[in-house]
C-alpha positions as CSV (number, residue, x, y, z in Angstrom):
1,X,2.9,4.5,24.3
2,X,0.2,3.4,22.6
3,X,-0.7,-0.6,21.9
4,X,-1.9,-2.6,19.4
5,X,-3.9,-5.5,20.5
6,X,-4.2,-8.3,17.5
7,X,-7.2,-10.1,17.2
8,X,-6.8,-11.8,14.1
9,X,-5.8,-15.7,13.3
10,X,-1.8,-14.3,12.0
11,X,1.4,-12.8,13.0
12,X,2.4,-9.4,11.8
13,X,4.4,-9.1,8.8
14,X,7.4,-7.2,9.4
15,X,5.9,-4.4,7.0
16,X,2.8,-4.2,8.9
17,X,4.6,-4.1,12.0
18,X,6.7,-1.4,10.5
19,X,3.3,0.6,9.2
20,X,1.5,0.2,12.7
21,X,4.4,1.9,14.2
22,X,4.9,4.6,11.8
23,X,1.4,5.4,11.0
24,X,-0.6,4.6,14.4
25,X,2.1,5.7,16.8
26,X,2.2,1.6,18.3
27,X,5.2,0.6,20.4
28,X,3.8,-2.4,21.8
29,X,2.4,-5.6,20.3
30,X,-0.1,-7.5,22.6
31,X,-1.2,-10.7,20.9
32,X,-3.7,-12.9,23.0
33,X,-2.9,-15.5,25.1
34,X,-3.5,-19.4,23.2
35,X,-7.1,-19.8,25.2
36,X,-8.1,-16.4,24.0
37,X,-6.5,-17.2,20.6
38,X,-8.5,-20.3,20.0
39,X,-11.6,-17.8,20.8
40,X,-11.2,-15.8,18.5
41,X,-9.7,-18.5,15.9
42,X,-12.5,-21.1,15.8
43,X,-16.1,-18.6,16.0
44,X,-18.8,-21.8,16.2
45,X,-20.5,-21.2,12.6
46,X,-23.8,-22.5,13.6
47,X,-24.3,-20.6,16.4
48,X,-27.3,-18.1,16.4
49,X,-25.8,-15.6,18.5
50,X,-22.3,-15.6,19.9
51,X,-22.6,-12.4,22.2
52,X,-21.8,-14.9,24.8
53,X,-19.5,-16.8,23.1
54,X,-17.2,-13.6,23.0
55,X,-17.3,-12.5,26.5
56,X,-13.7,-13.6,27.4
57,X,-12.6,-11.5,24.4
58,X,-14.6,-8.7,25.6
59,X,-13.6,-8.8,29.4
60,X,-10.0,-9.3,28.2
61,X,-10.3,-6.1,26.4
62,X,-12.5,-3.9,29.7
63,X,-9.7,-4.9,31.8
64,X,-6.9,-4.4,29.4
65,X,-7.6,-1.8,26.6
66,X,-6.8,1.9,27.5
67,X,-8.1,4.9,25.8
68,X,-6.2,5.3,22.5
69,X,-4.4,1.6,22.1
70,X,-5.3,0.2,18.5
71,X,-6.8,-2.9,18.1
72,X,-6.5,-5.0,14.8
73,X,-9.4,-6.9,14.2
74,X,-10.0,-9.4,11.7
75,X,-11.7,-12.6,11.8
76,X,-15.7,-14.2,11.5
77,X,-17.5,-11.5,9.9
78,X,-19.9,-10.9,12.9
79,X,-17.4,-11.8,15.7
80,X,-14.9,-8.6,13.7
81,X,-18.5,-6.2,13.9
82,X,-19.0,-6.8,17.4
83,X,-16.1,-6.3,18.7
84,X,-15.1,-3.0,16.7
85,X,-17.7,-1.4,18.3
86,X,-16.8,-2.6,21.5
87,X,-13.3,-1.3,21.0
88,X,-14.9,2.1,20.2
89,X,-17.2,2.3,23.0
90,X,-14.3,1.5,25.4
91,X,-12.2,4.3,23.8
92,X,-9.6,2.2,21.6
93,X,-9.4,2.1,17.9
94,X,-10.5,-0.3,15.9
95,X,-8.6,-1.1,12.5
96,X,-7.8,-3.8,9.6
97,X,-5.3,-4.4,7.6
98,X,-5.9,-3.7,3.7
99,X,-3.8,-5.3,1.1
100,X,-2.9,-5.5,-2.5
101,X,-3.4,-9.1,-3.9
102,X,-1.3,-10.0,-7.2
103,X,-1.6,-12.7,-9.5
104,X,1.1,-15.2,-10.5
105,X,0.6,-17.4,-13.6
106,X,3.1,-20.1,-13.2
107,X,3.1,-23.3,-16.2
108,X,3.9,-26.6,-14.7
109,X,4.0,-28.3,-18.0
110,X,0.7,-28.7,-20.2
111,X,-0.8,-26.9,-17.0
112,X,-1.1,-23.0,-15.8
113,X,-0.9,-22.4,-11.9
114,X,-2.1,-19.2,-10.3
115,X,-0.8,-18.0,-7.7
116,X,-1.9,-15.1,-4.9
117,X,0.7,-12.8,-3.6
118,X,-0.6,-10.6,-0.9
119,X,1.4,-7.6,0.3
120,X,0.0,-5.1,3.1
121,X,-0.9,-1.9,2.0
122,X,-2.0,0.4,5.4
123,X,-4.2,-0.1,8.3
124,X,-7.8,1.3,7.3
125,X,-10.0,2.4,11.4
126,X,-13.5,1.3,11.1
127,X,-16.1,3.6,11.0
C-alpha cells in the first residue's frame, strides 16, 4: 500500500484525499509530526543556505520513505526543490497539488469585493 507523505502547511481536502487515492494508488496519509511541521512551516527567509536547516525533514524521509510512497510537497520555493529531488533519489514520488482558482465579485454596498475560490484539480509529479 503505497503512502503519501504531506509536506505542505494544510490538511487534505476531502477531494484531494479522494484524487490521491484514486489516481496514485495512496491508502495511507502520513502528515509530520508538530516539530517537523513547524520545519517545514516557518523556512528562515534570510537564510543563505538551508541545506542544514532541512536535515530533520530529510532524515525523517531516509528512515521513513519507501520506494514508490508519494510525497506532496509544497512550501518555500527552495525548501519544495530540494526536497523533490531528495524524494526522487530515495525512490519516492514527488508531487503537488494543481488547482483551478475562480473569481467571486461580491457588492457590499457602494463597494465590489473579490473573492478566490480554489478547488483541486489533480496531483501533477515533478519532473
Amino acid at each position: 500500500m503505497k503512502r503519501m507523505f504531506l509536506l505542505f502547511s494544510h490538511k487534505l481536502t476531502a477531494s484531494q484525499e479522494a484524487d490521491a487515492k484514486d489516481s496514485l494508488g495512496v491508502g495511507e496519509f502520513v502528515y509530520l509530526d508538530e516539530k517537523l511541521q513547524k520545519v517545514w512551516s516557518n523556512v528562515p527567509p534570510d537564510m543563505d543556505n538551508i541545506k542544514e536547516y532541512l536535515d530533520p525533514i530529510i532524515e525523517f524521509l531516509k528512515s521513513s520513505l519507501k520506494s514508490g510512497d508519494v510525497v506532496l510537497v509544497q512550501g518555500d520555493f527552495g525548501a519544495t526543490c530540494y526536497v523533490a529531488r531528495v524524494v526522487k533519489e530515495l525512490g519516492g514520488v514527488a508531487v503537488y497539488a494543481t488547482t483551478k482558482r475562480d473569481v467571486v465579485e461580491i457588492k457590499v454596498g457602494d463597494k465590489i469585493e473579490k473573492k478566490s475560490v480554489f478547488e483541486h484539480v489533480m496531483f501533477r509529479k515533478y519532473f
